[in-house]
DRENZANU-600558 format. One line per field, with one value per residue: residue in three letters; x, y, z of N, C-alpha, C in turn. Coordinates in nm, 4 decimals, always signed. Example, Ala and Ser with C-alpha at 12.3 -4.5 7.8 and 13.67 -1.06 7.14 Angstrom:
BEGIN
r = (ALA, SER) .
n.c1 = (+1.3190, +1.2850) .
n.c2 = (-0.5690, -0.2250) .
n.c3 = (+0.7800, +0.7080) .
ca.c1 = (+1.2300, +1.3670) .
ca.c2 = (-0.4500, -0.1060) .
ca.c3 = (+0.7800, +0.7140) .
c.c1 = (+1.3200, +1.2900) .
c.c2 = (-0.3300, +0.0030) .
c.c3 = (+0.7800, +0.7870) .
% end
This chain:
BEGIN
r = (UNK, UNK, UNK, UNK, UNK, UNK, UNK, UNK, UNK, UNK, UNK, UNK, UNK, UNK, UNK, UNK, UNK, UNK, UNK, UNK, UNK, UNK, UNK, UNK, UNK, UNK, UNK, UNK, UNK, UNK, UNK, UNK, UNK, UNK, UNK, UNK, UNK, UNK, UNK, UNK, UNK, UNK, UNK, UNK, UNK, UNK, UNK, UNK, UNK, UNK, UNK, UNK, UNK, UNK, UNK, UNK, UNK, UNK, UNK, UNK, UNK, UNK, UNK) .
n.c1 = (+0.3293, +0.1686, +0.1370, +0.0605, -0.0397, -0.0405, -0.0931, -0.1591, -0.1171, -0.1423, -0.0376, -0.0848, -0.0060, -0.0994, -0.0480, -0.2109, -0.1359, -0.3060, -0.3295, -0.5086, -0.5825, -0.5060, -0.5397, -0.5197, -0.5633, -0.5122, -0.5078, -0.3006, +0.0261, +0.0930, +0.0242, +0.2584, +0.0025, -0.1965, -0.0839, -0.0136, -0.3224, -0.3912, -0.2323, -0.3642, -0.6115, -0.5552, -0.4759, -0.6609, -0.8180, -0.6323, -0.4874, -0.3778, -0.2698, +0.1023, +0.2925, +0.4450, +0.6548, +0.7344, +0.9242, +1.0608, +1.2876, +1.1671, +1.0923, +0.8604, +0.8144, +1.0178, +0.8899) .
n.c2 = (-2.6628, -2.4063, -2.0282, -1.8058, -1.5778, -1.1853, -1.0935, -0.8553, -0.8010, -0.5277, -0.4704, -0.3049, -0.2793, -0.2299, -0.2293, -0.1773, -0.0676, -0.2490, -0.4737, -0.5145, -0.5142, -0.3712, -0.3589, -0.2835, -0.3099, -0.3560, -0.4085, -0.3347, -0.1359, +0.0322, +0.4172, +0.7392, +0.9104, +0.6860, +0.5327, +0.7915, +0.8364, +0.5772, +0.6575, +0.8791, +0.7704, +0.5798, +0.7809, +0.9307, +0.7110, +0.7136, +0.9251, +1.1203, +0.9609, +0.8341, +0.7142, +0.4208, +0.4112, +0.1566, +0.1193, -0.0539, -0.1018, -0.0339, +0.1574, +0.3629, +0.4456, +0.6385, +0.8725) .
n.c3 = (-2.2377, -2.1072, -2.0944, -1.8079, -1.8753, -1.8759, -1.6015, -1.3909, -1.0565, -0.8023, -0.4207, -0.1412, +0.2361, +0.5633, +0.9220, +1.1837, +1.5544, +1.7135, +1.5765, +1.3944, +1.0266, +0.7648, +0.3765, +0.0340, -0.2859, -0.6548, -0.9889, -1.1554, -1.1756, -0.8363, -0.8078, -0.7167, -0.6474, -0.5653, -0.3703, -0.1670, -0.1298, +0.0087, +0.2338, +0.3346, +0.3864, +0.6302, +0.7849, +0.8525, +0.9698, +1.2293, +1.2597, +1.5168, +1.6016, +1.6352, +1.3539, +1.1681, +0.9247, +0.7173, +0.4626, +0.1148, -0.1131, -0.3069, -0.6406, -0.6385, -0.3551, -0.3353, -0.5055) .
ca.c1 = (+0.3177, +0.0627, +0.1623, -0.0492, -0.0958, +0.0403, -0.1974, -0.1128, -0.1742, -0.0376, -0.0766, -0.0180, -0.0949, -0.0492, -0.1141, -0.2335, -0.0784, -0.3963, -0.2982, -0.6100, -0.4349, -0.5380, -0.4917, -0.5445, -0.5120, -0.5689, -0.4503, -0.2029, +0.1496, +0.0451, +0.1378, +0.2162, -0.1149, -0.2630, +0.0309, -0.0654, -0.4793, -0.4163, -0.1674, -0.4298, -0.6973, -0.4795, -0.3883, -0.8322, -0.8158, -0.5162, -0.4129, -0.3685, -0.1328, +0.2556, +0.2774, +0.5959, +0.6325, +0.8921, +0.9562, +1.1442, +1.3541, +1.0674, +1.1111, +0.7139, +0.8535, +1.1254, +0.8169) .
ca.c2 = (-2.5770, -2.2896, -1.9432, -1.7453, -1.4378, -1.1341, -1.0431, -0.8054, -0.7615, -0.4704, -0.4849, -0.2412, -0.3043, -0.1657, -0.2834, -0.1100, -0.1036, -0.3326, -0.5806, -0.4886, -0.5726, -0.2696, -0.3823, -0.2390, -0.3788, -0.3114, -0.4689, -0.2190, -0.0820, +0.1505, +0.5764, +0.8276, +0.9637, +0.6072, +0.5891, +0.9448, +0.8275, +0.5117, +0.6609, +0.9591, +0.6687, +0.5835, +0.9086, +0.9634, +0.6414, +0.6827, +1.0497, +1.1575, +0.8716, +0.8138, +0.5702, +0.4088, +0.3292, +0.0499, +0.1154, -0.1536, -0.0156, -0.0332, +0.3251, +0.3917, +0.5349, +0.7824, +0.9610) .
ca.c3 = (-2.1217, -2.1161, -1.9797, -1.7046, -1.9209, -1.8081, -1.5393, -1.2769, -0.9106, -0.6763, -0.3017, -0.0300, +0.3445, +0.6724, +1.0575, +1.2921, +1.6406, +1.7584, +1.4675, +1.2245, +0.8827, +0.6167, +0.2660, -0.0728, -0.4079, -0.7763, -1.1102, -1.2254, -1.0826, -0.7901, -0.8876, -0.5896, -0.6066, -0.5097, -0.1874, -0.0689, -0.1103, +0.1257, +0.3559, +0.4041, +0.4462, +0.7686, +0.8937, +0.8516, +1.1150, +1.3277, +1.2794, +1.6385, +1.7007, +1.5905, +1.2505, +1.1297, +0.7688, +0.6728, +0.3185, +0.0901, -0.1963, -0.4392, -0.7026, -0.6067, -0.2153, -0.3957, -0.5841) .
c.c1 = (+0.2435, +0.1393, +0.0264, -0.1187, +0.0582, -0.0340, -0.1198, -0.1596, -0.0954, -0.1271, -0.0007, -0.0669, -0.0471, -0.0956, -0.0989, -0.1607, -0.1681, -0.3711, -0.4241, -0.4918, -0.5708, -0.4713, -0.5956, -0.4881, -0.5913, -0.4583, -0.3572, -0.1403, +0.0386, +0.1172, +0.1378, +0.0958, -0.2221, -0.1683, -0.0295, -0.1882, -0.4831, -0.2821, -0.2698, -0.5730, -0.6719, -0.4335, -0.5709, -0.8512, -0.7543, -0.4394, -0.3770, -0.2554, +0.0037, +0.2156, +0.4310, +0.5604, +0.7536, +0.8482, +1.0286, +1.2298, +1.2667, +1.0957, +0.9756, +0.7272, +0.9467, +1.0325, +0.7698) .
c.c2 = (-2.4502, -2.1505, -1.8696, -1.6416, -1.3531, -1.0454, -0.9787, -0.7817, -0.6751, -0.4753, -0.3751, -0.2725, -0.2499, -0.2561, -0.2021, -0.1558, -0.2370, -0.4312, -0.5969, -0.4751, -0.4479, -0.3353, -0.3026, -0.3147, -0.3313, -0.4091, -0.4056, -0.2137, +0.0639, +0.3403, +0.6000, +0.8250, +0.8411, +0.5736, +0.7071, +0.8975, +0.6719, +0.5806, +0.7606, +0.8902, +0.6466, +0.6637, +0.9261, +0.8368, +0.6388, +0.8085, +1.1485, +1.0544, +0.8621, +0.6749, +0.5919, +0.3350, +0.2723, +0.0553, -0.0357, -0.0683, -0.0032, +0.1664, +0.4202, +0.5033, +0.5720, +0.8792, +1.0733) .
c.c3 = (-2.1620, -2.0232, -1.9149, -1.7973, -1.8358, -1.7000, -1.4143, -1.1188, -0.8047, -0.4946, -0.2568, +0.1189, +0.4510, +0.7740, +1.1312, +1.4519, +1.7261, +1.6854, +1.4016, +1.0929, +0.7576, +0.4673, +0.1329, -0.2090, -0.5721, -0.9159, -1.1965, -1.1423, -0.9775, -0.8322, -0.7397, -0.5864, -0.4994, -0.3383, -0.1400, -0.0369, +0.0211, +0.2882, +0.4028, +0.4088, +0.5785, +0.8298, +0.9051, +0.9972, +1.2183, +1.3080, +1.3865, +1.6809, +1.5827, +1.4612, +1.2209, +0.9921, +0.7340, +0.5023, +0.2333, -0.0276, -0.3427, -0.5202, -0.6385, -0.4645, -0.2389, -0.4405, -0.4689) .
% end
């Protein structure tokens, strides 16, 4: 049996109230700084209207 490696992939994504699907991704754990840079990606498209962010218990949305 062969293993994969240890290759990483993080995802974040949002939807818009129209159901456009925003996603982001990179090969490393995401930091705050990269959270703050796509949530103020989506406040740059949709900052006049109400957003709801469903969190999960990930440590990343405590920072």
């Amino acid at each position: 049996m062969e293993q994969a490696g240890r290759a990483h992939l993080s995802l974040i994504a949002a939807m818009a109230p129209n159901g456009r699907i925003y996603v982001a991704g990179q090969d490393q754990p995401f930091t705050s700084e990269d959270i703050v840079w796509f949530l103020n990606k989506l406040c740059g498209r949709y900052g006049k209207r109400d957003m709801l962010l469903i969190w999960d218990g990930a440590a990343i949305h405590c920072s």
